[in-house]
N, C-alpha and C positions, 0 to 999 in steps of 0.2 A: 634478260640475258645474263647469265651467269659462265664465270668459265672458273672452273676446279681442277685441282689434281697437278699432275706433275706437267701438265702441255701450259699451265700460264706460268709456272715456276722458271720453266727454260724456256719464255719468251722472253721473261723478264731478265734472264742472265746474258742473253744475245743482244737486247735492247743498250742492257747498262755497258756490254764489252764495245757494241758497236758505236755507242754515244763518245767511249772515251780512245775509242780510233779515230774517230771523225775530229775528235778536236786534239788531235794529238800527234796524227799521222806525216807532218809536214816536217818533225823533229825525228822522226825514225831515222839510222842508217850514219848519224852525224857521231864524231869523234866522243863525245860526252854521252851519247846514247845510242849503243845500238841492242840493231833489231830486235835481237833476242828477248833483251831486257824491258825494253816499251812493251813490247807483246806480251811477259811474263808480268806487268805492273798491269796493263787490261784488262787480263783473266783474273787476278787478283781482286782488283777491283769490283769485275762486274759480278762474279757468284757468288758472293754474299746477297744479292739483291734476290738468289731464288728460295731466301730463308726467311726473309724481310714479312713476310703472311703468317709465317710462325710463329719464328723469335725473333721480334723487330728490337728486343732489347739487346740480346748480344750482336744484333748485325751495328748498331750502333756503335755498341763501344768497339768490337773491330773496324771499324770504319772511323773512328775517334783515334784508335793507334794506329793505324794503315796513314791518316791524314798527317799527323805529325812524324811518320815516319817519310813520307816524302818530299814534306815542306821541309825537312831535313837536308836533303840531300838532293833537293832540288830537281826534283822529279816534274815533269808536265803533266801527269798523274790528279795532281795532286787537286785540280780543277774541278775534275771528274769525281774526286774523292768525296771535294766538298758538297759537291752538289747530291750527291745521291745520298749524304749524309743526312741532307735537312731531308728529302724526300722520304726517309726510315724514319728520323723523327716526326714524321705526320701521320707514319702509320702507326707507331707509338702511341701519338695523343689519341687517336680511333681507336686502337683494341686495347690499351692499358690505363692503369688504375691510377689518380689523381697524384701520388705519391711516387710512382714509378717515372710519369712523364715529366713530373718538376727534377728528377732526380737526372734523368738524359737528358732533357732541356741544358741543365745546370754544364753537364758533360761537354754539349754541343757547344754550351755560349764560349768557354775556357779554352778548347783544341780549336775554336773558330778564332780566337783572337791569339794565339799561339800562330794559327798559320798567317795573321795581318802582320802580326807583331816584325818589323827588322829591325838586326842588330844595330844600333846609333841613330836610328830614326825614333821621334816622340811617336804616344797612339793616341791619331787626332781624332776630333768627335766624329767624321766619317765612319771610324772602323769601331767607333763604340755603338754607331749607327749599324752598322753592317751585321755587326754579332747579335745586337737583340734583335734587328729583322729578321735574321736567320733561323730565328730561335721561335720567337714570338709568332711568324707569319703562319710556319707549317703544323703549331700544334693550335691555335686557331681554326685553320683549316681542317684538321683532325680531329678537334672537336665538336666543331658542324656537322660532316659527314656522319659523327657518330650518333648524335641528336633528331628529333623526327621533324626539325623546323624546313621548312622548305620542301617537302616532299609533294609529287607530283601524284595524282590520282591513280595515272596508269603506271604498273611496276615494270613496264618493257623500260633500258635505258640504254639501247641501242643506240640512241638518235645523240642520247648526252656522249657517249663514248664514241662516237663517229666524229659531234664537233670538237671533242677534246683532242683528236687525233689529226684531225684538220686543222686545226690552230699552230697545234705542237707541231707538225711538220711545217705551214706555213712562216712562224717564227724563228724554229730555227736553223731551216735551210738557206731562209733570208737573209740572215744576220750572224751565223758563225764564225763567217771567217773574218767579220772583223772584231770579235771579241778581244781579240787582242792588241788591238787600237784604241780601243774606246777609254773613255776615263775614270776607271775603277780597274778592281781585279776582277780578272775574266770569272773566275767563281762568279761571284756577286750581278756578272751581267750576263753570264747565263742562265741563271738560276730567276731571275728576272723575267728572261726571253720565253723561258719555260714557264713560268707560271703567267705570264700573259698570254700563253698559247692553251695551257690546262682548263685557265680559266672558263672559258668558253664553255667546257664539260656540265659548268653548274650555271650557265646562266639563264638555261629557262626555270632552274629554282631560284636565283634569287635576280633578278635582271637589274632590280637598281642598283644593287652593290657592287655586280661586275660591270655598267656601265662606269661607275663611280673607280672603280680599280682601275680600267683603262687608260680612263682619263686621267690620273694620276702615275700611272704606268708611261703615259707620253709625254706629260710633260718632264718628266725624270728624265726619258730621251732626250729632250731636246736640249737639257744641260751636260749629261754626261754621254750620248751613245746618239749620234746625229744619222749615224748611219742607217737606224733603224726607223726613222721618222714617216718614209710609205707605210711601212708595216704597222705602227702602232695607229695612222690613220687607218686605214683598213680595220683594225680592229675595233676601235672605237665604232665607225658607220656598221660593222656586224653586231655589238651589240646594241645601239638603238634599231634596230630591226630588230632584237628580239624582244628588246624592251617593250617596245609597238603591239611585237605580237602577243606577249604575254599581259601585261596591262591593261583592263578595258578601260582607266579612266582617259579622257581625251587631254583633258587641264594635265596629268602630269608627263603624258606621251610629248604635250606640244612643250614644257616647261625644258626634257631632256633633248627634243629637236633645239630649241635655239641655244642649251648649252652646246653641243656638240657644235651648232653652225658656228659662235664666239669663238669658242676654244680651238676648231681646226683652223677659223682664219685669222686669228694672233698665230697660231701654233706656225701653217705653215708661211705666212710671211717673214716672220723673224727668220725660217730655216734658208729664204732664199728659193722655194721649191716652186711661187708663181710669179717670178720674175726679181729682174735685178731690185729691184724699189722693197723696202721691207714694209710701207705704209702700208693699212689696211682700205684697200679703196675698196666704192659703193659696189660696182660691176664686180668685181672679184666676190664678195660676200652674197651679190646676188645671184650668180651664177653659181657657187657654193653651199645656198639655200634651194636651190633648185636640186642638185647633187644631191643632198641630206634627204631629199622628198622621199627620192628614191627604196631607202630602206625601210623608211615610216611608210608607203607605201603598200610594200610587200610584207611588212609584221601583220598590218592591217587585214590585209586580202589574204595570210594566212589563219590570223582568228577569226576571221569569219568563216573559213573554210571549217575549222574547228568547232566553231557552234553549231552551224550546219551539219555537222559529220555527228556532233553530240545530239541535236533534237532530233537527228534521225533514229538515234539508237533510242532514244526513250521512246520515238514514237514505236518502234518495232517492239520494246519491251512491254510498252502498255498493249499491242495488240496484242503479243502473246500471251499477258497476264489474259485479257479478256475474252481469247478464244480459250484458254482452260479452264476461266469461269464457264463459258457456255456448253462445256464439254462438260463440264463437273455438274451442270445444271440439267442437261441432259440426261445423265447417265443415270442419276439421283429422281428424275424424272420416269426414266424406264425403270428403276426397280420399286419406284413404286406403285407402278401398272403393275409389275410380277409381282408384288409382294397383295395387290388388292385380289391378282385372280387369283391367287395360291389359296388366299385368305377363302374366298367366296367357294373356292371347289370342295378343300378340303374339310372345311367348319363344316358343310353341306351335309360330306358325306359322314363324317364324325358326328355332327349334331343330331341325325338320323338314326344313325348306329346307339348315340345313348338313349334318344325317345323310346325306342326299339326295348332297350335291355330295362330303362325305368316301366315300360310299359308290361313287357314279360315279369317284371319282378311283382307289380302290384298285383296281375292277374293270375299269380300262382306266388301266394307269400311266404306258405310252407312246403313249397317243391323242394327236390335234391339240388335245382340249380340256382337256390337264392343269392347264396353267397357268394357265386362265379355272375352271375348279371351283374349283382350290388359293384363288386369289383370292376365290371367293365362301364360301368355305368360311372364311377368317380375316375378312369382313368382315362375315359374319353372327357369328362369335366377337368382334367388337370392339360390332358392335349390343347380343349382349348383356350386355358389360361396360356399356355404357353403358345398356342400360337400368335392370341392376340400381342403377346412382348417380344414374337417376331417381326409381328407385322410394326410394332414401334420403332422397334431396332432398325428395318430396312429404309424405314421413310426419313430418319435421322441418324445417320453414322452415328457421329458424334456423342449420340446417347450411349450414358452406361448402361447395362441390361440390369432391371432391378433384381436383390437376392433377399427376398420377403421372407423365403423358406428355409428352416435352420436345415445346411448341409446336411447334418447327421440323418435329423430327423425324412432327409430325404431319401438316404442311403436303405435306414432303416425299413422304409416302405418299398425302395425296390428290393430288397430283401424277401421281403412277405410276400409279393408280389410273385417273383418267382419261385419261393416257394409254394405259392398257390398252383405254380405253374407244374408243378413237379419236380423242380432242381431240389436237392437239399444242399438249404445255402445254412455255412457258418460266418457269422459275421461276428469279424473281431478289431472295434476300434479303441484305441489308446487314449485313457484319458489328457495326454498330452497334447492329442492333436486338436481341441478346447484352442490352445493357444496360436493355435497357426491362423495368417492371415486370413479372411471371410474367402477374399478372390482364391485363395489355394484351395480353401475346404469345398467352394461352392463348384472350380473344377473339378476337383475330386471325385464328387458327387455325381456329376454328370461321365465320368471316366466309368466308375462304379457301374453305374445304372447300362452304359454301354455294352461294358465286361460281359456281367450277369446274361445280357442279351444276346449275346453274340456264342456266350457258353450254352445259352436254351436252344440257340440256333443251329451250330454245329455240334454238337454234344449231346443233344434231346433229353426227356425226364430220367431220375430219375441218377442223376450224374452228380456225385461228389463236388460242392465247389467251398472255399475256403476264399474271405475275404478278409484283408488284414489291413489296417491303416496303423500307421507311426509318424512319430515327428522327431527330430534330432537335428544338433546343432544344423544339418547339410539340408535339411527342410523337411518335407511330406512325402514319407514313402508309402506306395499303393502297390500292395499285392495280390492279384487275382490267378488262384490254382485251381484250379477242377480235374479230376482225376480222369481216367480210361473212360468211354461210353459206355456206359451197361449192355447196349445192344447195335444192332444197326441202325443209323443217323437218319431220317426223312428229315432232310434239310426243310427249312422253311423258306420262303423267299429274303432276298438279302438282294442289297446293292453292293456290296461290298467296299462301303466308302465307310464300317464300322473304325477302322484300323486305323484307316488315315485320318478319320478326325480324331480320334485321339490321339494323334501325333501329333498334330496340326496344332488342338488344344494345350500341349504339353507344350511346346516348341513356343506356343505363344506366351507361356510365363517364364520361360529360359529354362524348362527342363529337360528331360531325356525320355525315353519308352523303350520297352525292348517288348518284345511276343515270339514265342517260338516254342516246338516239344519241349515235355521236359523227360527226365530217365524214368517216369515210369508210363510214360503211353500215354499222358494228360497234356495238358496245356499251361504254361506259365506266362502271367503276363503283368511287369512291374513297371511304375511310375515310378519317378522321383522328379518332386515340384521342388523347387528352393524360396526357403521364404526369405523377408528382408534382412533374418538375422544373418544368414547363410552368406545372401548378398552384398 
């Protein structure tokens, strides 16, 4: 899931204006602030965040002067300011250059301690704590994102962005309105609440680390922000469940069950949360081990669901692989049935047809029709060379077709050929074209020998044709021109598939064919093959 364009720009400006209503709203209307003004600091605030995908660098430093311009004058503002400020700088450390994000980091850490800083108060190591966290945490974060460590096989990440948004709400609808009780700046314990809600987003990539943040996350609670102490359990028991479910080992699934079981029942006895007594008794931890089962459980019974769900899919994949072997086995199977009866009918009739013409030739050596048998007699010898390297070709794709025969040299024979036939052929090819690929010349060849035939066919003896080959940087160009008919055509038989295979043949080296009248009552018909140089 991907969202683009100006609809995630002005969700993000509605997001940031209504975050800093919500924590801001209860100051409206009051002698030091009104309405107009809190409202006029919200808009402010929150549209620079539909720029934040852009230019995450200027929305920074306007949010660096925005921030010091409220801590100024004492604006409630200024919470909101901070926080969406470190949130820029994490899209910073993700789309910009090592040197840009030390440089807004730098920016951040300075108008962060600018806003801790009060006039006659020392700055104690809390707020020297506060600034590099601020600093440190989101470009960090921004740098993972940007890295391929942790990435999950499937690219959907609907599921991460649903639990980041369940988090994010469950945190901080929980605990906002006491931000401003707890023991820090509300910045800093917001900006907290939100990243242990965001977190969630990534922790089926990284599960130990967001367990490890949680936990760390809570007990920070439970010294400065008591309020939030259900919430941060809740969080914790959400991620060992997914820790559970992502983890197959069991040693380190059960290592983070009994941290979580420790940690919640110190956690919530000191809080007071199962009863007056803060000691940790046996029944309280065992009933609280019972509790933990729960999402160790359900992580469990959903990676099983998941392997399940995965050897299904291979197994579907290996069938499909092996019904298009058998399809392919098949198919390769019938052609070459067709290619053995094609073989046995045609060699039949052809092999017949040369017996026939060697036979007439020997029993009349010096007849008028020696040289016309002799001829038919070597070119039903050449059909069946050539059918026998069909019948190779059909029984193995994958074979190349051998080219034993120099193009030219075969050009030149259907040449003679039909002029045996009665065409007068001009054949004119370019010393150049020596150089062009064997596969260009050896189509060529076969283009050629089609031409010639197709001009004997519709053209009859006796017809002007003119064959031209060249080569140039743009590859092999084939020209075939035969002039007006001498007389009226007795078509020959034709399938009329002459045309299309030699398109077909052109089309399969990446070239072009054109055929059509030309201005004086003939036929024009040009190739152009492109050779490697070309390509």
């Amino acid at each position: 899931m991907r969202w683009r364009g100006p609809v995630l720009d002005a969700l993000l400006i509605l997001a940031a204006i209504g975050f800093d209503v919500l924590t801001t709203w209860h100051t409206w209307g009051t002698s030091s602030a009104p309405v107009v003004i809190c409202a006029a600091f919200s808009v402010l605030a929150g549209v620079p965040m539909g720029f934040v995908r852009r230019w995450p660098v200027p929305v920074v430093g306007y949010l660096s002067g925005l921030l010091i311009i409220t801590d100024q004058i004492g604006a409630f503002t200024v919470n909101t300011v901070q926080m969406l400020l470190i949130a820029s700088l994490g899209v910073v450390a993700h789309r910009a250059r090592a040197l840009v994000v030390v440089g807004t980091a730098v920016l951040s850490a300075v108008v962060t301690g600018v806003n801790l800083a009060d006039p006659g108060h020392p700055f104690t190591a809390n707020a020297w704590l506060y600034c590099v966290g601020a600093v440190v945490l989101p470009v960090l974060i921004g740098g993972y994102l940007r890295g391929p460590a942790g990435r999950l096989p499937e690219r959907d990440i609907t599921l991460d962005v649903l639990m980041a948004g369940g988090g994010l709400t469950l945190t901080v609808l929980d605990t906002w309105t006491d931000w401003p009780a707890a023991g820090g700046p509300v910045w800093a314990i917001g900006s907290l609440a939100v990243l242990a809600g965001l977190s969630l987003g990534v922790a089926r990539r990284l599960p130990g680390l967001v367990f490890v943040l949680q936990v760390v996350l809570m007990l920070l609670a439970g010294q400065y922000f008591e309020a939030a102490t259900s919430t941060c359990v809740m969080l914790v028991l959400i991620s060992v469940g997914v820790f559970a479910m992502r983890v197959a080992s069991w040693f380190w699934t059960f290592v983070v069950y009994l941290v979580a079981v420790l940690v919640i029942a110190v956690f919530t006895a000191a809080m007071g949360m199962v009863g007056p007594s803060a000691a940790v008794q046996p029944t309280r931890v065992l009933v609280l081990m019972t509790l933990v089962v729960a999402p160790v459980a359900i992580g469990r019974y959903l990676q099983a669901r998941q392997a399940a769900d995965e050897a299904e899919r291979l197994r579907l994949r290996e069938s499909r692989r092996r019904t298009l072997a058998q399809v392919r086995a098949d198919q390769l199977a019938e052609r070459e049935s067709i290619a053995r009866e094609m073989h046995d009918t045609v060699a039949h009739h052809v092999g017949a047809m040369v017996l026939r013409a060697g036979a007439a030739r020997y029993a009349d050596p010096d007849g008028p029709s020696t040289q016309v048998l002799t001829d038919i007699r070597d070119t039903g010898h050449q059909v069946l060379e050539d059918l026998r390297g069909l019948l190779d070709l059909l029984r193995d794709p994958g074979k190349q077709p051998g080219l034993l025969t120099d193009p030219a040299a075969v050009m030149r024979q259907s040449a003679e050929r039909m002029s045996a036939a009665g065409l007068i052929v001009e054949l004119d090819i370019g010393p150049e074209v020596e150089q062009a690929p064997l596969v260009a010349r050896a189509s060529a060849a076969r283009i050629v020998q089609e031409g010639l035939t197709n001009v004997l066919k519709h053209a009859g003896p006796g017809t002007d044709v003119r064959v031209r080959l060249t080569a140039s940087p743009d590859g092999l160009a084939i020209e075939v021109r035969n002039g007006r008919p001498p007389a009226a055509v007795l078509g020959l038989p034709s399938s009329g598939q002459g045309l299309r295979g030699m398109r077909e043949r052109a089309h399969a080296l990446g070239g072009t064919l054109s055929a059509g009248p030309d201005d004086d009552g003939g036929w024009l018909l040009t190739v152009l093959l492109p050779t490697r140089q070309a390509a």
